[in-house]
N, CA, C and O atoms as a MOPAC input file, in Angstrom:
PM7 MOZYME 1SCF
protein

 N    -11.38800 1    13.05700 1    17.45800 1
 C    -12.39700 1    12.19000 1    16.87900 1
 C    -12.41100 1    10.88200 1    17.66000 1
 O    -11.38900 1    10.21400 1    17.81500 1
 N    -13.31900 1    10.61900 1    18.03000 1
 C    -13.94400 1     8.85100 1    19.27300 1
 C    -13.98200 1     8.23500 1    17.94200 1
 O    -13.79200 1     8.90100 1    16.92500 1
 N    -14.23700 1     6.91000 1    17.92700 1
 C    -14.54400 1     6.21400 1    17.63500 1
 C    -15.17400 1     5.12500 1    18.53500 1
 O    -14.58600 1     4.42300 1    19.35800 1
 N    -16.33100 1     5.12400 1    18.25400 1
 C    -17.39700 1     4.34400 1    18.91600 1
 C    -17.66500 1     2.83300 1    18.49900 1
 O    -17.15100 1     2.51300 1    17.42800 1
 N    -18.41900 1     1.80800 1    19.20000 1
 C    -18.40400 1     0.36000 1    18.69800 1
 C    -18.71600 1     0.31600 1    17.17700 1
 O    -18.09700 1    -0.40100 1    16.39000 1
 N    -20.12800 1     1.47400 1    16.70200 1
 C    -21.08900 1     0.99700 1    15.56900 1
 C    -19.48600 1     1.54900 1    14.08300 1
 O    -19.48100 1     1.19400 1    12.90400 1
 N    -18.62800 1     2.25800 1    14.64600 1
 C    -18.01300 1     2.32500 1    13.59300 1
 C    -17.06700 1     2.16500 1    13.62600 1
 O    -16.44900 1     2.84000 1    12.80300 1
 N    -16.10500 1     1.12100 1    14.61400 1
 C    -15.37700 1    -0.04900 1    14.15400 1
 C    -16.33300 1    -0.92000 1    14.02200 1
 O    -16.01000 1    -1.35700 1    12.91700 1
 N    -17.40700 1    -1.59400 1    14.35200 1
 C    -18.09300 1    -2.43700 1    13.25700 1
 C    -17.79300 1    -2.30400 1    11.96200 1
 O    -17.32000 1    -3.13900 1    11.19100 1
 N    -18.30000 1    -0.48300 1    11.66100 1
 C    -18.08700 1    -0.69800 1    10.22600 1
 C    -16.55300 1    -0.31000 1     9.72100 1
 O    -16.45100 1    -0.40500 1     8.49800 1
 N    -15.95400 1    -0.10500 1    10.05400 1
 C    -13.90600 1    -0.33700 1     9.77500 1
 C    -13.70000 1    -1.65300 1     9.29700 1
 O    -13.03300 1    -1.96900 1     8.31200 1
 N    -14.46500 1    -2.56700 1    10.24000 1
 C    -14.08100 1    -4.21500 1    10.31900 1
 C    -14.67200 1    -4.58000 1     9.18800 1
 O    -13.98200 1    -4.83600 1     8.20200 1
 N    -16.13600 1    -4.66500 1     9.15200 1
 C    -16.40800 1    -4.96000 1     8.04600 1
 C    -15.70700 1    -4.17800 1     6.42400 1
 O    -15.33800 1    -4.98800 1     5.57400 1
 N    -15.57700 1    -2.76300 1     6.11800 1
 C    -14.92100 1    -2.53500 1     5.06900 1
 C    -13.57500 1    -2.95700 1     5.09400 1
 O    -13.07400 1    -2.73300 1     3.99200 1
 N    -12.81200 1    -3.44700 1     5.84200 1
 C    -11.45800 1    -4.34500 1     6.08500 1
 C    -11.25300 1    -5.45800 1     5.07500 1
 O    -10.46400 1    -5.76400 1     4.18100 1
 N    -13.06500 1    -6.20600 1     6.03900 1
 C    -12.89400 1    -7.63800 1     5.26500 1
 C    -12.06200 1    -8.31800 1     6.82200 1
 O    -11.42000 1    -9.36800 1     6.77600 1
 N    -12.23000 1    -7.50300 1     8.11300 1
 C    -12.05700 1    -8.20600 1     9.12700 1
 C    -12.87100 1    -8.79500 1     9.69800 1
 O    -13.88200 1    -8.10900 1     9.84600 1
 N    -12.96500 1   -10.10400 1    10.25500 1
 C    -14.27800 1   -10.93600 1    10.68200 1
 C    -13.42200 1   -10.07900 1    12.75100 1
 O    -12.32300 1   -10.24900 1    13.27900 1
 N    -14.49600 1    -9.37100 1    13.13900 1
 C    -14.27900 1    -9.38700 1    14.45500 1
 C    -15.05800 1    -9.71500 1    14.94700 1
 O    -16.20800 1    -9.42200 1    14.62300 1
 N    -14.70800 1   -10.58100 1    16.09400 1
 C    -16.18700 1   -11.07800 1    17.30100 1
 C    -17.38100 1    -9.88100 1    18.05900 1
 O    -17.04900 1    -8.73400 1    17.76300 1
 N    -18.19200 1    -9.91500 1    18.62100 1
 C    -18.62500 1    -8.71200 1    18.77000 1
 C    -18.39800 1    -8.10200 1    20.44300 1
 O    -18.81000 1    -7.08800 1    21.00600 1
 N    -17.59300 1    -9.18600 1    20.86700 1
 C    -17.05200 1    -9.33300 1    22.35100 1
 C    -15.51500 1    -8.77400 1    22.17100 1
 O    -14.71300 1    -8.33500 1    22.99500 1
 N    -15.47400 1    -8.88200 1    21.40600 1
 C    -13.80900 1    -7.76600 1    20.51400 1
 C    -13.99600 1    -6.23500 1    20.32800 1
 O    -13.18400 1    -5.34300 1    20.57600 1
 N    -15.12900 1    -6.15100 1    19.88300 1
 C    -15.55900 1    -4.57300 1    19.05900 1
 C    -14.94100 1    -3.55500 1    19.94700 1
 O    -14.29900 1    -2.64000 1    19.43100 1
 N    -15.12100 1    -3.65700 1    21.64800 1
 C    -15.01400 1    -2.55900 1    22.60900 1
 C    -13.20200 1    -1.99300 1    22.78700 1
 O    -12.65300 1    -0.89100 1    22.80200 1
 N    -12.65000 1    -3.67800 1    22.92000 1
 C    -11.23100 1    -3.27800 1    22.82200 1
 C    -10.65400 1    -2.50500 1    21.87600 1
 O     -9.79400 1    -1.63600 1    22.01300 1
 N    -11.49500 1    -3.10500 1    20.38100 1
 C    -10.98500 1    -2.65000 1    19.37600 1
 C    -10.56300 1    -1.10800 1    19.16300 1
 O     -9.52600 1    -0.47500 1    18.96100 1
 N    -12.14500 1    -0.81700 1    19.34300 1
 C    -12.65900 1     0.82300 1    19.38100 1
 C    -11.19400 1     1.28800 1    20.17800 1
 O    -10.25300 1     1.96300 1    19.76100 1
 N    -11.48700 1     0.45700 1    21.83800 1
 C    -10.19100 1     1.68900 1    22.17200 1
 C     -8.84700 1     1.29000 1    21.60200 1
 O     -7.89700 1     1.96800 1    21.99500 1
 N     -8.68000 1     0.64500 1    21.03700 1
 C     -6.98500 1     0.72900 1    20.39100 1
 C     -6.98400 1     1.87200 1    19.53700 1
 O     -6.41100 1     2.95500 1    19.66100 1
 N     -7.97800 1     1.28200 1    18.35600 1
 C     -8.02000 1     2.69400 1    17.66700 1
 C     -8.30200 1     4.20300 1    17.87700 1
 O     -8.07800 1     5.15300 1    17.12800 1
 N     -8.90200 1     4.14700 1    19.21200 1
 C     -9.07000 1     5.79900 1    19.56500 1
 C     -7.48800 1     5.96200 1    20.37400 1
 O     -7.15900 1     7.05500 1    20.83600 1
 N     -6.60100 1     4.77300 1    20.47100 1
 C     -5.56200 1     5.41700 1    21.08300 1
 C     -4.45800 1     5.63300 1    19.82700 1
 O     -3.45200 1     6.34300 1    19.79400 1
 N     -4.82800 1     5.06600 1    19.17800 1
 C     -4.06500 1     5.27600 1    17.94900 1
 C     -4.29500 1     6.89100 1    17.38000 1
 O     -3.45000 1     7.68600 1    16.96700 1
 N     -5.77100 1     7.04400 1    17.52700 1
 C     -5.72100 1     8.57600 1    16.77100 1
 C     -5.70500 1     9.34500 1    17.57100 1
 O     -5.79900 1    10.45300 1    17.04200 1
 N     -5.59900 1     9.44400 1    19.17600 1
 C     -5.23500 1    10.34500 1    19.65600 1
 C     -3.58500 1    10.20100 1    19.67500 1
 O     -2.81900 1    11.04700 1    20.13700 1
 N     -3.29500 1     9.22100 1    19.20400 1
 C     -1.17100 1     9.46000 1    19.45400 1
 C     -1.16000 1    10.41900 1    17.76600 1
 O     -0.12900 1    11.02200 1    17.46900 1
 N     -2.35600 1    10.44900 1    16.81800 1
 C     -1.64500 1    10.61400 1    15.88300 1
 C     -1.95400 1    12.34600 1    15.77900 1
 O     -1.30900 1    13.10200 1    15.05200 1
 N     -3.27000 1    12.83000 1    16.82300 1
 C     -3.51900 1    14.06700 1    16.76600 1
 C     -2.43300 1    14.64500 1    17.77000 1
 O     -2.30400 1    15.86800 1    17.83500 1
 N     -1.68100 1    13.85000 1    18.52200 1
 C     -0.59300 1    14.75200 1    19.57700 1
 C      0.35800 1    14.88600 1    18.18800 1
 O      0.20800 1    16.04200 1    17.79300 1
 N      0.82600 1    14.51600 1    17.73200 1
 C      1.78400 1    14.29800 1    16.52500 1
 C      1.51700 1    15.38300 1    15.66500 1
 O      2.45300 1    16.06100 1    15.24200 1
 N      0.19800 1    15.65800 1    15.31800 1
 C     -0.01300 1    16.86900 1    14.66100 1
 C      0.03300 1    18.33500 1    15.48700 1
 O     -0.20600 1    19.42800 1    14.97300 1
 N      0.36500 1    18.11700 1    16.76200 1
 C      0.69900 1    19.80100 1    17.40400 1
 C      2.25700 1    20.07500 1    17.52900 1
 O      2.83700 1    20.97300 1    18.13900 1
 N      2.78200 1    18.98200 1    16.73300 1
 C      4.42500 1    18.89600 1    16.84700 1
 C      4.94600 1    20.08900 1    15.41200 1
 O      4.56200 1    20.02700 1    14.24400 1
 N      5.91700 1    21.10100 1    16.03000 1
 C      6.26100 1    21.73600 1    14.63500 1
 C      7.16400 1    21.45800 1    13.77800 1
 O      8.30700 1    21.80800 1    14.07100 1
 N      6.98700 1    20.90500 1    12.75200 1
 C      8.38400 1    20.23000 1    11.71000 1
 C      8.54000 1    21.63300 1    10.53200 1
 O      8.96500 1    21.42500 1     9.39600 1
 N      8.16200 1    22.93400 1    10.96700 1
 C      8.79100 1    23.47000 1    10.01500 1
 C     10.03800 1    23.40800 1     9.63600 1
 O     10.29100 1    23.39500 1     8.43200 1
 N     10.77200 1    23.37100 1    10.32200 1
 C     12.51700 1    23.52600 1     9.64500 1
 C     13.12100 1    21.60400 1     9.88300 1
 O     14.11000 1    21.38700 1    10.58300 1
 N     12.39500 1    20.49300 1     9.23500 1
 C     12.67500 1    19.45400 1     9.38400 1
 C     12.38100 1    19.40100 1     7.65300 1
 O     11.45600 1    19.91000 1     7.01900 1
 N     13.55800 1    18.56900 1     7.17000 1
 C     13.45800 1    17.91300 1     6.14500 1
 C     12.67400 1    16.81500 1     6.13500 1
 O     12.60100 1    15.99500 1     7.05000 1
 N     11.99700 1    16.78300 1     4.95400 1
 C     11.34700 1    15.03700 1     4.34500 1
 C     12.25400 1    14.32200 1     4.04900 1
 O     13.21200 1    14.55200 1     3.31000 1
 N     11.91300 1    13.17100 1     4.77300 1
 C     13.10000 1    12.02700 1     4.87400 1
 C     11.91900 1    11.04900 1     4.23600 1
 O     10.69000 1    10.99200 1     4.27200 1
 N     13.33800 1    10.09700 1     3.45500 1
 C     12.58600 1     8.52700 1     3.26100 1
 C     12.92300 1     7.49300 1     4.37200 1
 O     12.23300 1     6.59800 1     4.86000 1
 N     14.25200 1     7.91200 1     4.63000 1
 C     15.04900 1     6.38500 1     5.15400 1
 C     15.58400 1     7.36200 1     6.79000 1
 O     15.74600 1     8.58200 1     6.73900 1
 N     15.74000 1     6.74800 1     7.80100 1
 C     16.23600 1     6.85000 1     8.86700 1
 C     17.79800 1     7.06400 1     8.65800 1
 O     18.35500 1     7.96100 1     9.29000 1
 N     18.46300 1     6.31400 1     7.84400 1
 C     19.88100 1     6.58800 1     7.32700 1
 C     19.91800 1     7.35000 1     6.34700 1
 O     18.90800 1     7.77000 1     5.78300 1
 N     21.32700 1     7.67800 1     5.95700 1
 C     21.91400 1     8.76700 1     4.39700 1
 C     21.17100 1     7.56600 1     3.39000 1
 O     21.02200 1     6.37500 1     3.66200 1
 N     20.92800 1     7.99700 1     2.64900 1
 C     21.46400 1     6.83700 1     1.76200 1
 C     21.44100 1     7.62100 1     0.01500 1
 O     20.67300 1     8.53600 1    -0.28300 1
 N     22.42300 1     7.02200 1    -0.91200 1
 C     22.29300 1     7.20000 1    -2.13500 1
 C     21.54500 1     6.39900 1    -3.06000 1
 O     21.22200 1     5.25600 1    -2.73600 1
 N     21.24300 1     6.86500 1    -4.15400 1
 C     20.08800 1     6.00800 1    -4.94400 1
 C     21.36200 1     5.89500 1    -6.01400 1
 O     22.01800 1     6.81200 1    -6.50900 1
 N     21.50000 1     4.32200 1    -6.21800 1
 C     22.43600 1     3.85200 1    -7.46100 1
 C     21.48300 1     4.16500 1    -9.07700 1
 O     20.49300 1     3.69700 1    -9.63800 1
 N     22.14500 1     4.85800 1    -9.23900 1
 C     21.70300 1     4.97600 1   -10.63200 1
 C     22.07400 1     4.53300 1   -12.08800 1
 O     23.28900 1     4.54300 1   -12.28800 1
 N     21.37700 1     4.18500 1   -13.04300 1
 C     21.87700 1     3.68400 1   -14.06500 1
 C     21.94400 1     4.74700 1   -14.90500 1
 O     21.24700 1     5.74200 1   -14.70400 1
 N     23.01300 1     4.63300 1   -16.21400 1
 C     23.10200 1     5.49100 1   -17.15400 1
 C     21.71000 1     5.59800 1   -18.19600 1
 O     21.14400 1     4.65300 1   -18.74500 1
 N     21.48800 1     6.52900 1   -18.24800 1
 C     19.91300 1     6.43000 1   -19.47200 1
 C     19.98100 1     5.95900 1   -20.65800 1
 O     19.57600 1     6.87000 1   -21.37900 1
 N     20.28200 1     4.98100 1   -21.35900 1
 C     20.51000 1     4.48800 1   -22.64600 1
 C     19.27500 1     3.46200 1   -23.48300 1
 O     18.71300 1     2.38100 1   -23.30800 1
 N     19.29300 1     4.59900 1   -24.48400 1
 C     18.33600 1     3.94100 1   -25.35400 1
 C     18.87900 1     3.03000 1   -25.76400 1
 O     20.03600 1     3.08200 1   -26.18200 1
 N     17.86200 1     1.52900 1   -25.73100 1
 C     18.69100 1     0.64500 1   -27.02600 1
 C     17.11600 1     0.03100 1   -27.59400 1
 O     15.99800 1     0.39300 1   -27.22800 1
 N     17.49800 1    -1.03300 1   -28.62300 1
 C     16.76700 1    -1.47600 1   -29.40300 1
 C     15.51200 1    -2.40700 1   -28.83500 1
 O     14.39000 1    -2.64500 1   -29.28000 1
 N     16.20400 1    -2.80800 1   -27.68500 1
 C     15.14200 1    -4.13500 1   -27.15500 1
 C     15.68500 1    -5.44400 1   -27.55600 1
 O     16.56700 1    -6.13000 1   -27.04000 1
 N     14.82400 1    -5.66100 1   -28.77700 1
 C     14.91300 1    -6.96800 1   -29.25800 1
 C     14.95900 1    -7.93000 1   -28.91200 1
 O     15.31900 1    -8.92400 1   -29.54400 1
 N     14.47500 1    -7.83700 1   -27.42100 1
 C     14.16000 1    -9.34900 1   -26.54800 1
 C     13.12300 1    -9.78200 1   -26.51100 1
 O     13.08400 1   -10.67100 1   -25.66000 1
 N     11.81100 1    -9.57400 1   -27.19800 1
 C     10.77600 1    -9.70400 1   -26.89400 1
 C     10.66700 1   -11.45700 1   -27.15500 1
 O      9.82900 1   -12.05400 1   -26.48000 1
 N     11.38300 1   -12.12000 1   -27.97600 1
 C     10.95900 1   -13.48400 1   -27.67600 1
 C     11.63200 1   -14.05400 1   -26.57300 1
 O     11.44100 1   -15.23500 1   -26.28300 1
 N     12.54100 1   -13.20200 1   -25.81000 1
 C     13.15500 1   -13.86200 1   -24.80000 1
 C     12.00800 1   -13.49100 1   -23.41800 1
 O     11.91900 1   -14.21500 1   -22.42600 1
 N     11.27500 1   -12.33800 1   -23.61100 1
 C     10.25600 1   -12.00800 1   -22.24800 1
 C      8.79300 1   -12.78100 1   -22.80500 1
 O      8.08000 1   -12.81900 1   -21.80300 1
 N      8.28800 1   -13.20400 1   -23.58500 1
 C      7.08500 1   -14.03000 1   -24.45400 1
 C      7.82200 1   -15.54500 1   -23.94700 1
 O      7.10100 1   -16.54200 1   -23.90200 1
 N      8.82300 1   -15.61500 1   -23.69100 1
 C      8.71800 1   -17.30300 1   -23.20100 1
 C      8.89400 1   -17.45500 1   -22.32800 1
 O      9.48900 1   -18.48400 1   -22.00700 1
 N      8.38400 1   -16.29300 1   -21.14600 1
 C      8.01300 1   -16.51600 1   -19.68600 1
 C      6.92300 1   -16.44300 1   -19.38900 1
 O      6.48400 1   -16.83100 1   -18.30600 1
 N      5.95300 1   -15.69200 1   -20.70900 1
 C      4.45600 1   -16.27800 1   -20.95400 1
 C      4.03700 1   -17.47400 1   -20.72700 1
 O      4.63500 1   -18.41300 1   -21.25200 1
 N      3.03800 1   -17.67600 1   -19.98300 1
 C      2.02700 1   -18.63200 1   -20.03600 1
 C      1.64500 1   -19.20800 1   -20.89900 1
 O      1.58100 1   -20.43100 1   -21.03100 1
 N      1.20400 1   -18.02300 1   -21.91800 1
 C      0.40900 1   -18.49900 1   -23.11600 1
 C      1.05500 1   -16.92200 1   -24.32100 1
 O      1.27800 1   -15.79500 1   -23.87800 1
 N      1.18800 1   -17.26400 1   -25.54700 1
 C      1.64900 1   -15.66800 1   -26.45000 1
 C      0.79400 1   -16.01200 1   -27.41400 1
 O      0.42600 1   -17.17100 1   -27.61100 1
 N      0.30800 1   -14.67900 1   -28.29500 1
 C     -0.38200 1   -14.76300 1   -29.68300 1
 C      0.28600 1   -13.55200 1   -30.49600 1
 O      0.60700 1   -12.43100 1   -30.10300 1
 N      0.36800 1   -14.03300 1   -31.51100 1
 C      1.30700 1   -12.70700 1   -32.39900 1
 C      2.50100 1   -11.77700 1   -31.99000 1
 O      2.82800 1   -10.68800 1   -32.46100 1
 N      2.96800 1   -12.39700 1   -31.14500 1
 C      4.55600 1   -11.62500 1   -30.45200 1
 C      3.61800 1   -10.70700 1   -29.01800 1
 O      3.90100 1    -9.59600 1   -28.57100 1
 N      2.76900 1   -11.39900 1   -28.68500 1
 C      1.80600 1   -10.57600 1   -27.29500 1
 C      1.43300 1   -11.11700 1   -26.33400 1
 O      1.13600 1   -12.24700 1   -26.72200 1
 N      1.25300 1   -11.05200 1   -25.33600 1
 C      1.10800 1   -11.70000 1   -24.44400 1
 C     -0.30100 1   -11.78500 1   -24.68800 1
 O     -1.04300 1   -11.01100 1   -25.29300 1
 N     -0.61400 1   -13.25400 1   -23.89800 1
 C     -2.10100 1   -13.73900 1   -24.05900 1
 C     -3.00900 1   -14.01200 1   -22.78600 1
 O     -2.85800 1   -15.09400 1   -22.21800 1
 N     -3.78400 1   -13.26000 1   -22.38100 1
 C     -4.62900 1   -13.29000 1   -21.59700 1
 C     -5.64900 1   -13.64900 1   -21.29200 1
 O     -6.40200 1   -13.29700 1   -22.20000 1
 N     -6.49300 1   -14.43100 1   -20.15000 1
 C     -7.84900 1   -14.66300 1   -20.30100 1
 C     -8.76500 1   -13.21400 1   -20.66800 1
 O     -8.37300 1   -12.05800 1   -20.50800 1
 N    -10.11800 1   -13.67200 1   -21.21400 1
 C    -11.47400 1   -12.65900 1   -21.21600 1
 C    -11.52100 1   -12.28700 1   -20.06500 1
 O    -11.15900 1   -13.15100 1   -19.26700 1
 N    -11.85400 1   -11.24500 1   -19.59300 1
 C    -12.17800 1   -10.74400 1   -18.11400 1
 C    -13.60800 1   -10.15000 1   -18.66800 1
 O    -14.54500 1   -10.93500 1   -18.52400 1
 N    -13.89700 1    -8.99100 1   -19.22900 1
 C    -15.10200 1    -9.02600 1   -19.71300 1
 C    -16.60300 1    -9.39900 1   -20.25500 1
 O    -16.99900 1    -8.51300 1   -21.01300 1
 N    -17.26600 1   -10.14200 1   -20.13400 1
 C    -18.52900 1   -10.35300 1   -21.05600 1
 C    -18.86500 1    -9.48900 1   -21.77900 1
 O    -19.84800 1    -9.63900 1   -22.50400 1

């Protein structure tokens, strides 16, 4: 897949990137070199490769699952801004 000037124009604009229009040409080719590194990448075979998160081992510390009561809620309501009836209080966003 190319990518041509008229659609990194429109990349940039759905970004919310202001690019010059003396930019657009470079642009285009970064990104067509980008998706051709990413279509060589797809003729690579990872069948017998595990999904990894991390480059290292690593273990996930875990906590014990314990239900308890809470009962902090006036201690997390007085990091509120603003509370009404034990709730947090928010502006209208709606009309």
């Amino acid at each position: 897949m190319a990518v041509d000037i008229e659609t990194t124009r429109r990349i940039a604009r759905l970004a919310r990137i202001a690019v010059a229009e003396t930019e657009l040409p470079h642009l285009a080719g970064e990104l067509n070199a980008i998706l051709s590194f990413v279509a060589e990448l797809d003729g690579l075979d990872v069948a017998g490769v595990a999904p990894m998160t991390s480059v290292t081992p690593m273990k996930l510390r875990l906590r014990k699952d314990e239900v308890t009561e809470g009962g902090i809620a006036d201690q997390v309501l007085a990091n509120a801004p603003r509370g009404e009836d034990g709730f947090f209080a928010v502006p209208k966003v709606i009309e």
